[in-house]
Gaussian input, Z-matrix of N, CA and C with variables (Angstrom, degrees):
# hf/3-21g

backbone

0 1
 N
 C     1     B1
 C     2     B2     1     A1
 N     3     B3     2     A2     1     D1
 C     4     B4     3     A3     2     D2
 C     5     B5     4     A4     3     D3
 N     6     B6     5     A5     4     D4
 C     7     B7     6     A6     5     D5
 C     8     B8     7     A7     6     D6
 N     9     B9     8     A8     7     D7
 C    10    B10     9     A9     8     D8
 C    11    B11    10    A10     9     D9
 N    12    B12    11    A11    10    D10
 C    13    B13    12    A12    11    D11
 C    14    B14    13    A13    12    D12
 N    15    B15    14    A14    13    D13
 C    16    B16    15    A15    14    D14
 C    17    B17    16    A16    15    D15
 N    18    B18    17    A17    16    D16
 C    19    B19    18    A18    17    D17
 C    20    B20    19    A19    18    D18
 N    21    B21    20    A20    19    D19
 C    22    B22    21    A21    20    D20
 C    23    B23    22    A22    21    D21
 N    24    B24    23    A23    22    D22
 C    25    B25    24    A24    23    D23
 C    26    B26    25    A25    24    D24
 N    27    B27    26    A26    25    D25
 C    28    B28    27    A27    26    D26
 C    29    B29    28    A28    27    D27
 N    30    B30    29    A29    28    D28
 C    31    B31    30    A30    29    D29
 C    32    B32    31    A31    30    D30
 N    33    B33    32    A32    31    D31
 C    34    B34    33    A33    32    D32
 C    35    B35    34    A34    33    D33
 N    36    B36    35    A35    34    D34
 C    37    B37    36    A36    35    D35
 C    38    B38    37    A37    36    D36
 N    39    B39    38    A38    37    D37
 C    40    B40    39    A39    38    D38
 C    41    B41    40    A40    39    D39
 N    42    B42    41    A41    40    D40
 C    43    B43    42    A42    41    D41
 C    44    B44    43    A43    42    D42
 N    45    B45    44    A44    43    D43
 C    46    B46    45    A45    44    D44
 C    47    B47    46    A46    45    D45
 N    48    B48    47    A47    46    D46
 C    49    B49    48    A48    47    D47
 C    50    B50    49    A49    48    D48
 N    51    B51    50    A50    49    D49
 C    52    B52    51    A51    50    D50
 C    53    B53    52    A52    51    D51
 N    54    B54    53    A53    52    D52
 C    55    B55    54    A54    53    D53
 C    56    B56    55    A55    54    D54
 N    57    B57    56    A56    55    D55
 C    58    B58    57    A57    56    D56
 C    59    B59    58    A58    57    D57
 N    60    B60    59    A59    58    D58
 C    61    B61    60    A60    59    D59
 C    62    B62    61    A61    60    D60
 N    63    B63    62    A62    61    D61
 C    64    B64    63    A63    62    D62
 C    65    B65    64    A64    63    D63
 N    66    B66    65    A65    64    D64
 C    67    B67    66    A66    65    D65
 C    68    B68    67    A67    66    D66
 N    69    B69    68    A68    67    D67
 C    70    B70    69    A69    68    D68
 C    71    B71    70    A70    69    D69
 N    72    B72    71    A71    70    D70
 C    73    B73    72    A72    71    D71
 C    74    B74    73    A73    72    D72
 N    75    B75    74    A74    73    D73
 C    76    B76    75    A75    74    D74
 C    77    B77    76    A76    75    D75
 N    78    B78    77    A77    76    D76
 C    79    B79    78    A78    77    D77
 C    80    B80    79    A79    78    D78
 N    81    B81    80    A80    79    D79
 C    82    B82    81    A81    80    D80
 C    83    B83    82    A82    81    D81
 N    84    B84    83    A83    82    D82
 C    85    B85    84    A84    83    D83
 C    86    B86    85    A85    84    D84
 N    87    B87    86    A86    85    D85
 C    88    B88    87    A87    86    D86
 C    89    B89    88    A88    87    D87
 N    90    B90    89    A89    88    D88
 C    91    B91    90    A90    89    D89
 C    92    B92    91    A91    90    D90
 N    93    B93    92    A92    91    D91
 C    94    B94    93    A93    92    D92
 C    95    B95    94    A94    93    D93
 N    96    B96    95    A95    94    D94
 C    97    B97    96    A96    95    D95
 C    98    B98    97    A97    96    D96
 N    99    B99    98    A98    97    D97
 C   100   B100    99    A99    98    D98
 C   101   B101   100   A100    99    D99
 N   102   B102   101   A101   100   D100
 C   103   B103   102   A102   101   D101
 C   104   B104   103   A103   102   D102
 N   105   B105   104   A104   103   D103
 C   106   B106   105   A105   104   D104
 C   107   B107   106   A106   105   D105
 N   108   B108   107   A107   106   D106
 C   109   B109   108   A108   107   D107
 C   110   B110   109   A109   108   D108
 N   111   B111   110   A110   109   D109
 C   112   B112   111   A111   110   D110
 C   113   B113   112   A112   111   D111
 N   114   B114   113   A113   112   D112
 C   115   B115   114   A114   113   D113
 C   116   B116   115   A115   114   D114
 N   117   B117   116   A116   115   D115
 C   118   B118   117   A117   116   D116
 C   119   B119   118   A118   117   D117
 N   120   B120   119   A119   118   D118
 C   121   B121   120   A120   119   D119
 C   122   B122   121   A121   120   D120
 N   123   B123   122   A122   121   D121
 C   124   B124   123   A123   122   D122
 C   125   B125   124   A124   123   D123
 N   126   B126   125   A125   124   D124
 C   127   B127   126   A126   125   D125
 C   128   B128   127   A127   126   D126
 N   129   B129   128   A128   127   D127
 C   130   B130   129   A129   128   D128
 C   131   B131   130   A130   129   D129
 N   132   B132   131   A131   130   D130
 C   133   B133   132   A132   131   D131
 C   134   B134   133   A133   132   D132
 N   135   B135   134   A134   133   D133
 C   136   B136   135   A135   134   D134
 C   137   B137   136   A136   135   D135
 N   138   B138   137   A137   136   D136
 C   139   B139   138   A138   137   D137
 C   140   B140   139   A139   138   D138
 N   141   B141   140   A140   139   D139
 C   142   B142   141   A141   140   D140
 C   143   B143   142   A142   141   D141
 N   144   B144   143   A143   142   D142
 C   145   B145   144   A144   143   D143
 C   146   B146   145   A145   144   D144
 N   147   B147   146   A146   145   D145
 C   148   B148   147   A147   146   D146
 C   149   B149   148   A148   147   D147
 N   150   B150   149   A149   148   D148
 C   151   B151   150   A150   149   D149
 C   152   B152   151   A151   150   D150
 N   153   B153   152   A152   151   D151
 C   154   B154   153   A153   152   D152
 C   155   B155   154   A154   153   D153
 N   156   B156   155   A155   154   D154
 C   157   B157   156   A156   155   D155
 C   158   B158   157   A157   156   D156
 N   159   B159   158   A158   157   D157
 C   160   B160   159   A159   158   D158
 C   161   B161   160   A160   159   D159
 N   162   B162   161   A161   160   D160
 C   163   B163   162   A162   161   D161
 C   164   B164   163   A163   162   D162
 N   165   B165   164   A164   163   D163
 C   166   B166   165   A165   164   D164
 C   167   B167   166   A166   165   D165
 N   168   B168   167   A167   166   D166
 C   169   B169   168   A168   167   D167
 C   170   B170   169   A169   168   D168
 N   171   B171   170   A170   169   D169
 C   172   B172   171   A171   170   D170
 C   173   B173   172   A172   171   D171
 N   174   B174   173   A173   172   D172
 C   175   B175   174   A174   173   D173
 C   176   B176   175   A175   174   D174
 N   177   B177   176   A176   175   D175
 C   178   B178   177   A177   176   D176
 C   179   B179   178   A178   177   D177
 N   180   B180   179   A179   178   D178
 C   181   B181   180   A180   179   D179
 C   182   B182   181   A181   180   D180
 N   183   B183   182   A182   181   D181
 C   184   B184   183   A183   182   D182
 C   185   B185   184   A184   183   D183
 N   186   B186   185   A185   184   D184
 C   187   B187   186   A186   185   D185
 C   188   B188   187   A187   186   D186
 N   189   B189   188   A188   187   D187
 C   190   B190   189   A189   188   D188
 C   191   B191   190   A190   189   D189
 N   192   B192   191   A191   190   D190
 C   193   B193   192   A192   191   D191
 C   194   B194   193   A193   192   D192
 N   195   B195   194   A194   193   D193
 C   196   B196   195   A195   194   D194
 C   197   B197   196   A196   195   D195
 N   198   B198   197   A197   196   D196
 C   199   B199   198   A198   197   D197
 C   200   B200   199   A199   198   D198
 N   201   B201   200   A200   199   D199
 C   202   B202   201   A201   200   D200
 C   203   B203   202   A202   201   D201
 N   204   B204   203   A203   202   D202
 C   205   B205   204   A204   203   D203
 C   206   B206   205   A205   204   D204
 N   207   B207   206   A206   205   D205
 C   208   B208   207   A207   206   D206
 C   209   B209   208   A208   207   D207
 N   210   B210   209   A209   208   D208
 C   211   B211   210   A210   209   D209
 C   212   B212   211   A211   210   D210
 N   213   B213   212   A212   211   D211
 C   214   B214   213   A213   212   D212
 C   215   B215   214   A214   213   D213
 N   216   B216   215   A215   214   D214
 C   217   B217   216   A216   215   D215
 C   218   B218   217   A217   216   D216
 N   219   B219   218   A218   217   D217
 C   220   B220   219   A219   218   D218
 C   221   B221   220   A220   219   D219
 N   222   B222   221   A221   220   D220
 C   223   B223   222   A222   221   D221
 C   224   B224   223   A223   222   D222
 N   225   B225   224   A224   223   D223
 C   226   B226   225   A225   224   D224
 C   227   B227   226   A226   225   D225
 N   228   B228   227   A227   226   D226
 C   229   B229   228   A228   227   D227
 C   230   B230   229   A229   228   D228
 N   231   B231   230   A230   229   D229
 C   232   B232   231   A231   230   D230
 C   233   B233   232   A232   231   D231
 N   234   B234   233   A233   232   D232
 C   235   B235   234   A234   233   D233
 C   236   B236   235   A235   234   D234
 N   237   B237   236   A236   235   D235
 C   238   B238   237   A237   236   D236
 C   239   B239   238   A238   237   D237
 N   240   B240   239   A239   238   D238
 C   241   B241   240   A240   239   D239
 C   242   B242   241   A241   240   D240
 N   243   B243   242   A242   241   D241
 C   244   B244   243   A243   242   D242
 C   245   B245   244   A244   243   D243
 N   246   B246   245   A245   244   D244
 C   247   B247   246   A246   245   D245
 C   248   B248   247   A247   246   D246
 N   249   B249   248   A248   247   D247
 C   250   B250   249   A249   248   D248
 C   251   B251   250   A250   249   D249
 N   252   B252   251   A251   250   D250
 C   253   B253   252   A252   251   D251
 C   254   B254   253   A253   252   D252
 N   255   B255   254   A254   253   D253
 C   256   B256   255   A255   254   D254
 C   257   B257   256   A256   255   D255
 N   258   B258   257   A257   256   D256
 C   259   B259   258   A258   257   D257
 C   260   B260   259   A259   258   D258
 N   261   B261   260   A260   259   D259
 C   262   B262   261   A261   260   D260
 C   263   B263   262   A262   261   D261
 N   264   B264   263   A263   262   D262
 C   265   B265   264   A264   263   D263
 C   266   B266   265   A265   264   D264
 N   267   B267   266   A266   265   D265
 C   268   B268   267   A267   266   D266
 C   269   B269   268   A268   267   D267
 N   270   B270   269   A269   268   D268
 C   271   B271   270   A270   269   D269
 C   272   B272   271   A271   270   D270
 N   273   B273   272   A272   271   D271
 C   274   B274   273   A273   272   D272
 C   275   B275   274   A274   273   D273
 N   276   B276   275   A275   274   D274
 C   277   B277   276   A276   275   D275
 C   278   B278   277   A277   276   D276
 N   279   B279   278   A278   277   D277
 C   280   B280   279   A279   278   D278
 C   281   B281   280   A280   279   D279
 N   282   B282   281   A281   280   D280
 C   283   B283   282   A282   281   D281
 C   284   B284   283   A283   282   D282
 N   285   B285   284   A284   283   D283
 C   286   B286   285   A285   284   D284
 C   287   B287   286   A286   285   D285
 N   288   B288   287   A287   286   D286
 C   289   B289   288   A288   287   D287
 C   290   B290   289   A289   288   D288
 N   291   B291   290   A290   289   D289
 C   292   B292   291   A291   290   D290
 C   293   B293   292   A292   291   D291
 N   294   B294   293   A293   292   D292
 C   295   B295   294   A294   293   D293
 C   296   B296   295   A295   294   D294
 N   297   B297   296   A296   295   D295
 C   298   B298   297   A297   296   D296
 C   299   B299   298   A298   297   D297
 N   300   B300   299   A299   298   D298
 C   301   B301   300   A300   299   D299
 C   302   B302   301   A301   300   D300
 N   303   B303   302   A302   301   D301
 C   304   B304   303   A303   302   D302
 C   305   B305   304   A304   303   D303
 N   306   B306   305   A305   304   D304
 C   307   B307   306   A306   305   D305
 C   308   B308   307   A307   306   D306
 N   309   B309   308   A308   307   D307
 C   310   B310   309   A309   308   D308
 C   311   B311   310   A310   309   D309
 N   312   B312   311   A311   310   D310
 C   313   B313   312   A312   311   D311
 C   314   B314   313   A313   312   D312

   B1=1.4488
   B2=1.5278
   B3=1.1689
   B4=1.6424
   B5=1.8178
   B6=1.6711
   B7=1.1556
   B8=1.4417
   B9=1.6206
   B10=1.2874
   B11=1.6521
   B12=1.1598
   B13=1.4982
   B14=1.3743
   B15=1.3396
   B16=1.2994
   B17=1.3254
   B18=1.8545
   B19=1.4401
   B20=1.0890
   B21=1.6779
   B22=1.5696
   B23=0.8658
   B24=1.4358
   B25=1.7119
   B26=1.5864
   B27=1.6492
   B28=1.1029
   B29=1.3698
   B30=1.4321
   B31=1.5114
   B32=1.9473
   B33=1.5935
   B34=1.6470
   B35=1.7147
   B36=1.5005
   B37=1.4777
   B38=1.7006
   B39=1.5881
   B40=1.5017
   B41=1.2464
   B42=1.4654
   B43=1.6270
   B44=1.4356
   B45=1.4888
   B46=1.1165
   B47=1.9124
   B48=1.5347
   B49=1.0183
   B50=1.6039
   B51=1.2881
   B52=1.3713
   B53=2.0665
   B54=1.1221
   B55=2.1100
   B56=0.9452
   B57=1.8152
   B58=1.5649
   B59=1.7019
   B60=0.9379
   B61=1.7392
   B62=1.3991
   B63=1.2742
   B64=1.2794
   B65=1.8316
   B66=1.3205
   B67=1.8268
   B68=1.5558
   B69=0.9986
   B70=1.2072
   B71=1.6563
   B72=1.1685
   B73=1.6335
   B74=1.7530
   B75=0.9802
   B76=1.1458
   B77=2.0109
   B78=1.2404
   B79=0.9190
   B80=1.6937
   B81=1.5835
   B82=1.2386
   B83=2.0961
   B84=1.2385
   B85=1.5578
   B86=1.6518
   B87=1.3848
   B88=1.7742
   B89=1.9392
   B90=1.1672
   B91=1.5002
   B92=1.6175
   B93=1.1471
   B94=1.2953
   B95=2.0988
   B96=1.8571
   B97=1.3678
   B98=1.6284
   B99=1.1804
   B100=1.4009
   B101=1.8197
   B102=1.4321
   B103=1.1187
   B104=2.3372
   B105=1.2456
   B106=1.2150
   B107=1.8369
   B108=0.9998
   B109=1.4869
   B110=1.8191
   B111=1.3174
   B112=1.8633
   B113=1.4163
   B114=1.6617
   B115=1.4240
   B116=1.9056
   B117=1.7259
   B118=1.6969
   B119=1.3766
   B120=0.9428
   B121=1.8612
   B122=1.3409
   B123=1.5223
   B124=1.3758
   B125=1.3091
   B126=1.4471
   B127=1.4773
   B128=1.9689
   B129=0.6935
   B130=1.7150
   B131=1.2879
   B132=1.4226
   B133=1.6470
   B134=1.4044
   B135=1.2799
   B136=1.2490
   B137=1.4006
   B138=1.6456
   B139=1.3668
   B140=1.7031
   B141=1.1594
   B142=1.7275
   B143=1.6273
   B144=1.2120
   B145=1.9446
   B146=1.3185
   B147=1.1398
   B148=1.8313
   B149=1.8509
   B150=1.4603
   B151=1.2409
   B152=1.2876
   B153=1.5807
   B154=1.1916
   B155=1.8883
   B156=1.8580
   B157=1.6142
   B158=2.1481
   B159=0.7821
   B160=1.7383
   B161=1.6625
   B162=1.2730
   B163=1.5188
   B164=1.6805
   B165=1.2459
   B166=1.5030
   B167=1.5471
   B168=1.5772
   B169=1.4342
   B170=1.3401
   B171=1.8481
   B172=1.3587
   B173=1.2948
   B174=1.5138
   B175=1.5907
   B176=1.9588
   B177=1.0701
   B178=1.2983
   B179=1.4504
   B180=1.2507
   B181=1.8802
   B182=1.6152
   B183=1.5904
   B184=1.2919
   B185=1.8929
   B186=0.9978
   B187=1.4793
   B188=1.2876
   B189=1.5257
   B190=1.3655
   B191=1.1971
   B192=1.3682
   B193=1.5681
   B194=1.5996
   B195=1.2374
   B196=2.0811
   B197=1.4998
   B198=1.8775
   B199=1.5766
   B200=1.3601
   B201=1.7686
   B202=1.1684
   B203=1.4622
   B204=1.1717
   B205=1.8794
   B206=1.2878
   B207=1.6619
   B208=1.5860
   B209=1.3533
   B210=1.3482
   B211=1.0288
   B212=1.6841
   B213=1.1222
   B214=1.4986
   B215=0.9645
   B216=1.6719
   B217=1.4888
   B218=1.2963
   B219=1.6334
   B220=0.9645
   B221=1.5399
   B222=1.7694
   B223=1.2722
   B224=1.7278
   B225=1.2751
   B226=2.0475
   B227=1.5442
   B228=0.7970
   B229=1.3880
   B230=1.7347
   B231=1.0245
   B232=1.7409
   B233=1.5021
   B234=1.7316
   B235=1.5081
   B236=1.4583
   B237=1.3602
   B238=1.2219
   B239=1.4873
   B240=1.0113
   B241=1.6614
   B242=1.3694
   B243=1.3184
   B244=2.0326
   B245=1.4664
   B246=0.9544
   B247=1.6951
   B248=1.6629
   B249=0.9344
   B250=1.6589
   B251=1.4060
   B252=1.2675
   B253=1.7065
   B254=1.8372
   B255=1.2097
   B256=1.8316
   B257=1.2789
   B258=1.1032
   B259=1.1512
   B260=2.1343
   B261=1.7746
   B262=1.1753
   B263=0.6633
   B264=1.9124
   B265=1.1755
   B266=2.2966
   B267=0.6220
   B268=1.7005
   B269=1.5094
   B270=1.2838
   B271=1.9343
   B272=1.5583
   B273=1.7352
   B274=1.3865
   B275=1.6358
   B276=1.7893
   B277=1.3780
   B278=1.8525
   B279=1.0494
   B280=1.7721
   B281=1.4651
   B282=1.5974
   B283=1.5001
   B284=1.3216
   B285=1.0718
   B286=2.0514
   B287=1.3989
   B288=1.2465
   B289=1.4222
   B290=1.3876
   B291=1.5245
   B292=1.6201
   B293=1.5707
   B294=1.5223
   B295=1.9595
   B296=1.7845
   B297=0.8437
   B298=2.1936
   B299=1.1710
   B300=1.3881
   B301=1.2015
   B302=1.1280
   B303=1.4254
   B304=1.4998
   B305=1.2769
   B306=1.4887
   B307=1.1160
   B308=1.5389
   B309=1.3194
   B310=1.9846
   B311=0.4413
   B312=1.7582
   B313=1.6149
   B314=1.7602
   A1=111.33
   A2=121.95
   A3=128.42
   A4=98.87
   A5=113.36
   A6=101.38
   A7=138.74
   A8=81.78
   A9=111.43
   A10=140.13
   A11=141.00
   A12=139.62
   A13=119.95
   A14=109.88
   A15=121.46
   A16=95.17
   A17=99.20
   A18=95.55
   A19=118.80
   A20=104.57
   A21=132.57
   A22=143.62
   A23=135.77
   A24=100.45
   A25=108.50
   A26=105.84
   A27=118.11
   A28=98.49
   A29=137.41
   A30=139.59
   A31=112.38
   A32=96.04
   A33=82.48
   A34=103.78
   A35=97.72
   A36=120.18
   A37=71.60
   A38=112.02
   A39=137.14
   A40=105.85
   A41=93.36
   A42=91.56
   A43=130.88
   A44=126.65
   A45=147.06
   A46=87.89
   A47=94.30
   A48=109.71
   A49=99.55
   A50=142.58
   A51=149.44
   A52=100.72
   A53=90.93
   A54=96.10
   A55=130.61
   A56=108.53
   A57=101.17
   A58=109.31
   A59=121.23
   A60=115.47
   A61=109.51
   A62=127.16
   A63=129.45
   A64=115.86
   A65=87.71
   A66=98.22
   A67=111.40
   A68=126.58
   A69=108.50
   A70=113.34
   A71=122.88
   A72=126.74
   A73=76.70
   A74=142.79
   A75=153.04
   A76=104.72
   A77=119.48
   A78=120.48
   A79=127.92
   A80=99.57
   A81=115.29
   A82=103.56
   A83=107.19
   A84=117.59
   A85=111.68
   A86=73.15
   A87=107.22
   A88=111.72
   A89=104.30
   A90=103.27
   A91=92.10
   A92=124.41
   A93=114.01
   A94=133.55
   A95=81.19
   A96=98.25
   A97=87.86
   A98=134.39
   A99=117.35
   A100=96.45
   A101=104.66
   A102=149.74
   A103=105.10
   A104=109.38
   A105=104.13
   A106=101.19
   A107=142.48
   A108=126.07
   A109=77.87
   A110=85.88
   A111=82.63
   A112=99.70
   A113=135.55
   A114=119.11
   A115=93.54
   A116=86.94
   A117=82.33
   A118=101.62
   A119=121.88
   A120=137.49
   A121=107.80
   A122=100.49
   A123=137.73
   A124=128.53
   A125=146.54
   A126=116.58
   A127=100.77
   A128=136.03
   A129=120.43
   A130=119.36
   A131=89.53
   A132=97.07
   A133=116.85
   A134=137.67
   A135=137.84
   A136=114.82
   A137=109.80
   A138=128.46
   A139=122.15
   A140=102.97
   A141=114.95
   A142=97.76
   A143=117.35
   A144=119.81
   A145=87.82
   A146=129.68
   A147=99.76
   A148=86.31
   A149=128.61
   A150=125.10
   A151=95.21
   A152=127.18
   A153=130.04
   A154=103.92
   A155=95.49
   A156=71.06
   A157=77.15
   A158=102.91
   A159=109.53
   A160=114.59
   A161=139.00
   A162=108.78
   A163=89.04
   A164=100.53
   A165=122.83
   A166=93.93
   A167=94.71
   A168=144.16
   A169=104.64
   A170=128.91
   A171=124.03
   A172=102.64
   A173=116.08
   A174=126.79
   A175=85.05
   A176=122.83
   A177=119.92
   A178=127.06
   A179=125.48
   A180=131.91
   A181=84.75
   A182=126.25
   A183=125.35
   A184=109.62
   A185=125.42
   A186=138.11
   A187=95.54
   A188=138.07
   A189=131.82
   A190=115.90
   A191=137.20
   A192=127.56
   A193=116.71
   A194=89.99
   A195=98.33
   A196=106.51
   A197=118.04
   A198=123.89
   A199=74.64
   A200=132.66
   A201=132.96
   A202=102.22
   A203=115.71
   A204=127.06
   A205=112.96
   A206=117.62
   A207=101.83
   A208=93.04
   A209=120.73
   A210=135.10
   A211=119.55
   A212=123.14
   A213=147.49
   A214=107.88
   A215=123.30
   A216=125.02
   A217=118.21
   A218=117.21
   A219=125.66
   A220=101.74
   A221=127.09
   A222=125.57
   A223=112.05
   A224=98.79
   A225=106.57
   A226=99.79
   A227=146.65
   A228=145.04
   A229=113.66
   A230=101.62
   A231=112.34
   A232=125.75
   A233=97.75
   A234=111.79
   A235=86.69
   A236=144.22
   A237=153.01
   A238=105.56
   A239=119.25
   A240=110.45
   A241=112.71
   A242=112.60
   A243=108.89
   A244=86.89
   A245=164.03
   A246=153.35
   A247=113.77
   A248=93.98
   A249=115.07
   A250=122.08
   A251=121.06
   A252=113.24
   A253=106.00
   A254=118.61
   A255=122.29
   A256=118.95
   A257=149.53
   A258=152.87
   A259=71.99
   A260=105.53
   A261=131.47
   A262=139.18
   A263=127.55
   A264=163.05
   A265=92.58
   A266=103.30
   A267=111.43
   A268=122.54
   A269=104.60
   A270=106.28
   A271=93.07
   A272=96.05
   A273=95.02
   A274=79.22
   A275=114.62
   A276=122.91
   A277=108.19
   A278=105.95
   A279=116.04
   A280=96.09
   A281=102.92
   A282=115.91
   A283=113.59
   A284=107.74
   A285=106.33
   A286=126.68
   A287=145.65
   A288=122.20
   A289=102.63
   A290=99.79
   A291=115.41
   A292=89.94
   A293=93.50
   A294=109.26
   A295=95.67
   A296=86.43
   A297=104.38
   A298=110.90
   A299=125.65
   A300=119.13
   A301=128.24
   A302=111.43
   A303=136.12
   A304=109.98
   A305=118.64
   A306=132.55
   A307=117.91
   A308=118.95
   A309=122.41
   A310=80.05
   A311=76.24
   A312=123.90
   A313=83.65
   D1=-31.84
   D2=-163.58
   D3=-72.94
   D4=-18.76
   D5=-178.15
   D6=-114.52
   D7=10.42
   D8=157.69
   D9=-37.74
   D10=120.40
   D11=179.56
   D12=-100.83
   D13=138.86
   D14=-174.49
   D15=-129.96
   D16=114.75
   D17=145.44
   D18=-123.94
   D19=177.21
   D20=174.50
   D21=-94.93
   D22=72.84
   D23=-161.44
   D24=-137.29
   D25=146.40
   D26=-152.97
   D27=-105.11
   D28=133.43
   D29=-167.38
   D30=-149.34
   D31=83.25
   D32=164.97
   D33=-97.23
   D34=155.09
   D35=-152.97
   D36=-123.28
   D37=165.45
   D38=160.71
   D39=-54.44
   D40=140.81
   D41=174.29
   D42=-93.11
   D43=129.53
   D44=170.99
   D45=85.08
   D46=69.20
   D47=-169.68
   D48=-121.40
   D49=41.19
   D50=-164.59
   D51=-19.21
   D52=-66.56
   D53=179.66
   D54=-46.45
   D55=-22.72
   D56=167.36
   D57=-85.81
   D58=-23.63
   D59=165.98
   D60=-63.00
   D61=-68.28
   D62=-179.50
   D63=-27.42
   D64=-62.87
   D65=173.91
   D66=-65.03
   D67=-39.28
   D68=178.54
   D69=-79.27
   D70=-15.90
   D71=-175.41
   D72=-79.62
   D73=-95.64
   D74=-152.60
   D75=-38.45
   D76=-27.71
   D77=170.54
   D78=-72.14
   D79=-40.85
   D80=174.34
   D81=-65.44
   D82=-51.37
   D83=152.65
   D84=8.70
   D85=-97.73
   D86=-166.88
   D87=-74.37
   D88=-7.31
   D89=-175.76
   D90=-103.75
   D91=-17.71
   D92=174.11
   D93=-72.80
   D94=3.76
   D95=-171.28
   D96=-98.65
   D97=-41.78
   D98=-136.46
   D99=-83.05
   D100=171.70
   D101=162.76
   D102=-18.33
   D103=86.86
   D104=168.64
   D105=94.67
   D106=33.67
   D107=-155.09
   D108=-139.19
   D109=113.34
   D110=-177.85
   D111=-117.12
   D112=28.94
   D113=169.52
   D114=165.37
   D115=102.49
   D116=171.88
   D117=-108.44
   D118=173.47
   D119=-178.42
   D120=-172.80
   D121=131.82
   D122=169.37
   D123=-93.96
   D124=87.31
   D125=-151.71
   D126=-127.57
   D127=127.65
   D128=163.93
   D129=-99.54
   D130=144.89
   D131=174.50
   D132=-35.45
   D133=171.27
   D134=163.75
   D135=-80.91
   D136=-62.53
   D137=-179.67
   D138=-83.80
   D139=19.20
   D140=-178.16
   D141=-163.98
   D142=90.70
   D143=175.27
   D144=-77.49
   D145=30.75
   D146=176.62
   D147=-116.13
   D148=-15.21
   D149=-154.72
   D150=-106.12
   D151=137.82
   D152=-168.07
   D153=-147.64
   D154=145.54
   D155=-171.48
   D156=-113.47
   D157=170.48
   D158=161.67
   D159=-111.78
   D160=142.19
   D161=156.98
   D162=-142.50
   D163=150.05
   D164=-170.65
   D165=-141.74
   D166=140.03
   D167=-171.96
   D168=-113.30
   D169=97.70
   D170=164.92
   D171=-108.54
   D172=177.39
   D173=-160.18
   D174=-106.86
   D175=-5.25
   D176=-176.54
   D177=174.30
   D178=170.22
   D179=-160.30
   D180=-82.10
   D181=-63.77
   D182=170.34
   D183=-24.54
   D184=-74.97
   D185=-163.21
   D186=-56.97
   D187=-78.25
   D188=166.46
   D189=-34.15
   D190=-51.45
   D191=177.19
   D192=-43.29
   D193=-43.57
   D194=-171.75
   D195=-64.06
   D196=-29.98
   D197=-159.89
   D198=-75.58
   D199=-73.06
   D200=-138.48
   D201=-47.91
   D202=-49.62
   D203=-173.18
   D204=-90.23
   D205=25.41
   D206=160.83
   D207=-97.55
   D208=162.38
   D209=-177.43
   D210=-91.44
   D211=35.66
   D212=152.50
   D213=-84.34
   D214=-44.37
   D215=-160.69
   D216=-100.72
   D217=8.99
   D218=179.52
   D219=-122.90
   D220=-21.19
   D221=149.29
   D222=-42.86
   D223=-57.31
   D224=-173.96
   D225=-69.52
   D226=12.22
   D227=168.03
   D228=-107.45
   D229=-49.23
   D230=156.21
   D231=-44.80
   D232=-42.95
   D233=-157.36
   D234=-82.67
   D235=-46.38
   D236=-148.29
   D237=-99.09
   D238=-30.62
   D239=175.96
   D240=-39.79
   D241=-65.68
   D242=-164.53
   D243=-73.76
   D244=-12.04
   D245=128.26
   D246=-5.18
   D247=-51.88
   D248=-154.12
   D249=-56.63
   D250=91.69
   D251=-175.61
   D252=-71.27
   D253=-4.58
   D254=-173.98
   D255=-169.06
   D256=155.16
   D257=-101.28
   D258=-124.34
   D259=139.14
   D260=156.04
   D261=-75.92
   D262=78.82
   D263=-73.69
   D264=-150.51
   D265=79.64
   D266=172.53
   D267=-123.82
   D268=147.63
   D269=-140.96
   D270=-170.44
   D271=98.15
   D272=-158.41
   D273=-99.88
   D274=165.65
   D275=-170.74
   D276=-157.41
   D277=156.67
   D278=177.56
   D279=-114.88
   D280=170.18
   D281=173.54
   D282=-70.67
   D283=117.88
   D284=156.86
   D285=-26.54
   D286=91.49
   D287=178.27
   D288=-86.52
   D289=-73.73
   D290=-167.08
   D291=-162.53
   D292=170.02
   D293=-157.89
   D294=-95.58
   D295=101.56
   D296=173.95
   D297=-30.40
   D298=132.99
   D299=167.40
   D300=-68.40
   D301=119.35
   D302=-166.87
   D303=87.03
   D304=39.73
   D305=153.45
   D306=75.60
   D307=-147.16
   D308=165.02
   D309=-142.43
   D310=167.43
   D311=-124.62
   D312=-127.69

């Protein structure tokens, strides 16, 4: 569990922009099959359907490295750009335990 990755990522799409939902539901989809991906989620704002956050649960930096560089995930990154009302905001993170000795790095 400790080596687990959590990311974040924050995605407003154009508004009343139907394709950027579609693609991103479809993304969350198909990433939920691959290799190490133990929890994707899709959620939208309430008061803004165009603002979407994603957060994905991998079993490791290895397992996410391979999603980032298959080339699906760099198709959905293509496909979603002219989508994009703001810059695609991802902020990958580990669990908190306690502060390392000698602090971070």
């Amino acid at each position: 569990m400790k080596d687990r990755i959590y990311v974040v990522t924050h995605v407003d799409v154009l508004p009343n922009n139907p394709g950027g939902a579609k693609l991103l539901q479809q993304y969350a989809e198909q990433t939920r099959k691959e290799k190490g991906a133990e929890r994707i989620e899709l959620y939208v704002q309430i008061s803004r359907t165009n603002h979407f956050t994603l957060v994905e649960v991998w079993d490791n930096q290895a397992d996410f490295d391979a999603h980032e560089a298959d080339p699906r995930s760099k198709q959905f990154r293509d496909q979603l750009a002219p989508m994009l009302a703001g810059p695609f905001d991802e902020r990958l993170h580990k669990i908190f335990e306690a502060i390392p000795p000698g602090g971070f790095r």
